[in-house]
N, C-alpha and C positions, 0 to 999 in steps of 0.2 A: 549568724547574721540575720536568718527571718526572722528570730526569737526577740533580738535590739529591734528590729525596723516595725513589726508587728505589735511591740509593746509601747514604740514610739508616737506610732498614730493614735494607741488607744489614750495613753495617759495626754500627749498633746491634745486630743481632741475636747477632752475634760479640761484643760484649763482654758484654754480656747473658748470654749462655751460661754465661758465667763466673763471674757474681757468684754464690757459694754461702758456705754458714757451716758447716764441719764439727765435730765435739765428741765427744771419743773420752774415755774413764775418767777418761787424765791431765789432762784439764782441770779438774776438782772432785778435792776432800780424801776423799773416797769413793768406792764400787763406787752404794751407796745414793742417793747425792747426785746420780749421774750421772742412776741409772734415775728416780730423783724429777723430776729435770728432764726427762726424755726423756717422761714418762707426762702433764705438764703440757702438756707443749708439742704433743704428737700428738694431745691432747684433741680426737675429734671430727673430725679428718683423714681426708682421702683420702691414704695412706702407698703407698711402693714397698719392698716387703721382698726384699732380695738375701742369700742364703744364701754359705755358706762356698765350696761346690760352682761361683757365680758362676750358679746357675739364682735367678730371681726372680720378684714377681709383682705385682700391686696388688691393692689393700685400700681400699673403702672406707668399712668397719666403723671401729669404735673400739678401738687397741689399748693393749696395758698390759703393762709388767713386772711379774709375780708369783712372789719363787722364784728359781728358775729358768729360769725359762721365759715365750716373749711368747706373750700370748693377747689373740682376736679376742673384743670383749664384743659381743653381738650386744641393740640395746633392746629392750623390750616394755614397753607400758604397764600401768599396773593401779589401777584403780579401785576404791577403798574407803568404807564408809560410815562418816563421824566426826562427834562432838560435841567441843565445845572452850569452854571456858569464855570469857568476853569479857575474867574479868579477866587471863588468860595470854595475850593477844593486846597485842601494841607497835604492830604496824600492820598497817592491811591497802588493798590497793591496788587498786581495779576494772580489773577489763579487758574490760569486757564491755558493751554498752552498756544492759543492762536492770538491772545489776548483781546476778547472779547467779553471778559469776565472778570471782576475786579471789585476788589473792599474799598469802596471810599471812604475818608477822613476829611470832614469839614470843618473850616477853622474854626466853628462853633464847637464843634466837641463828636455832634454826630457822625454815627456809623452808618452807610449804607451799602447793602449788597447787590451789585450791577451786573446786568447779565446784557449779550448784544447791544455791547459798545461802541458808537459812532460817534468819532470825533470830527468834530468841523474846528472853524477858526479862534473861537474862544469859548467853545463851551460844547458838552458831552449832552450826548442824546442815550438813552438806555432804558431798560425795563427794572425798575427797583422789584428788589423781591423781598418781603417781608413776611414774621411768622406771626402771625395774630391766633386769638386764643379764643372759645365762645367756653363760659363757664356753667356747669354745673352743681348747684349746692348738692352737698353731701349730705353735712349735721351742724345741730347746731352747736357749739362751743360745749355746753352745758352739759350735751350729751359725750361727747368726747372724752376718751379715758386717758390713750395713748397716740402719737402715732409713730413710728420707729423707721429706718432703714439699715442695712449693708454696705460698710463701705471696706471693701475689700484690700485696696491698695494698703491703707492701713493696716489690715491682720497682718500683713507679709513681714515688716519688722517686729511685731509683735511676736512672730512666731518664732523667729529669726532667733530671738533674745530671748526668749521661752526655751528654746530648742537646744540653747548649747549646754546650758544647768543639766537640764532634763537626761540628754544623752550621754553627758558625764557621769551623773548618778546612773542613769540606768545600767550604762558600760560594763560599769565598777560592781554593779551588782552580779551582772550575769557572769562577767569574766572570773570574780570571785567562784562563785557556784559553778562554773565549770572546773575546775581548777580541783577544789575540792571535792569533786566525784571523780575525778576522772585519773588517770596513769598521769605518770610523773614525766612521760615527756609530752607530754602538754601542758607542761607547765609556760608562764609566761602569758597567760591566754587571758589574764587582768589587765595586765599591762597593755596589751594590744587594745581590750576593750575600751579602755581607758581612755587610751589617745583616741582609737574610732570614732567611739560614741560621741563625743561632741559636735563632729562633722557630721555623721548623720542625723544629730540631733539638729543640726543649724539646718541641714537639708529640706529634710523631712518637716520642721518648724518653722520652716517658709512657704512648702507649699500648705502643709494645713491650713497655716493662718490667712493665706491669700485665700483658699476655698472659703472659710468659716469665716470670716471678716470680721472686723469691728463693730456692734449694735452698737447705732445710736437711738436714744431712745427720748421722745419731747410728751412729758405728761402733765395733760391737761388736767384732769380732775383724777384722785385718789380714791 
């Protein structure tokens, strides 16, 4: 059994390496459309930024295409004193358990986060809390090679569905080769592997893949 679960990890870990998603200009109808999706999807990531030069580095700021140029947004929070009428409020959601804390939803569309909430006769008194951002340029476009992240949750079916092949073949091999060195009552020892291995393939192929995650990869210049 250490011989399947030890061999599991090493072969898992090799196909696993592998599984990435790359997406360069030509894949969308625009230059706009690429950075649109590249600024969506880095939302909030820890990134690896590899320059033209092949020097790199990590980031676990929030980056963004503006321009020309990828820049590091760094948060800060900021707290404001607001009134807001009740009748401009569509909903609002407690999070707090004395309810002094709450998501607003105004019939315009906006989201606001209310912290020490004093309601009067038609309208909320509160400190809006907001996360604003002061930017740093990084590079410019031109220099940019790659910039990639991990996203984990993803490896985990991947492994999942990796793992159960894998552990079948492996089963069948080891259970084999034991079989065939060994006395004749331990025979059956295929069989057993056989059905094992795929559950510890699914096991074992879920957590790898959550570790080792899915690379996605957005590249700028070749």
């Amino acid at each position: 059994m250490k011989l399947l679960f030890r061999n599991l990890i090493i072969i898992l870990s090799l196909l696993l390496f592998g599984c990435s998603s790359t997406y360069t200009i030509k894949d969308f109808s625009s230059k706009q459309k690429f950075y649109d999706d590249f600024n969506n999807s880095v939302k909030d990531r820890s990134v690896e930024i590899t320059f033209t030069n092949d020097s790199s580095f990590s980031l676990n700021n929030r980056v963004d295409v503006e321009g020309d140029s990828l820049y590091s947004l760094n948060p800060y929070i900021m707290k404001t004193n607001a009134k807001i009428a009740l009748s401009q409020i569509k909903e609002i959601i407690y999070t707090g358990n004395n309810n002094t804390s709450a998501s607003l939803t105004l019939k315009d569309g906006e989201k606001l986060q209310a912290e020490n909430i004093q309601p009067a006769n038609d309208s909320l008194t509160f400190v809006n809390v907001s996360t604003l951002y002061t930017t740093t340029a990084l590079a410019p476009l031109d220099k940019l090679k790659t910039v990639s992240y991990k996203n984990h949750l993803w490896g985990l079916p991947e492994g999942f569905l990796i793992g159960i092949p894998s552990g079948y073949i492996l089963g069948v091999m080891i259970g084999t080769s034991i079989e065939s060195g060994s006395s004749s009552n331990q025979s059956g020892m295929s069989s057993f592997y056989e059905v094992f291995g795929p559950y510890m393939g699914a096991v074992v192929g879920s957590f790898a893949g959550w570790l080792i995650g899915r690379n996605y990869i957005y590249r700028f210049n070749r």
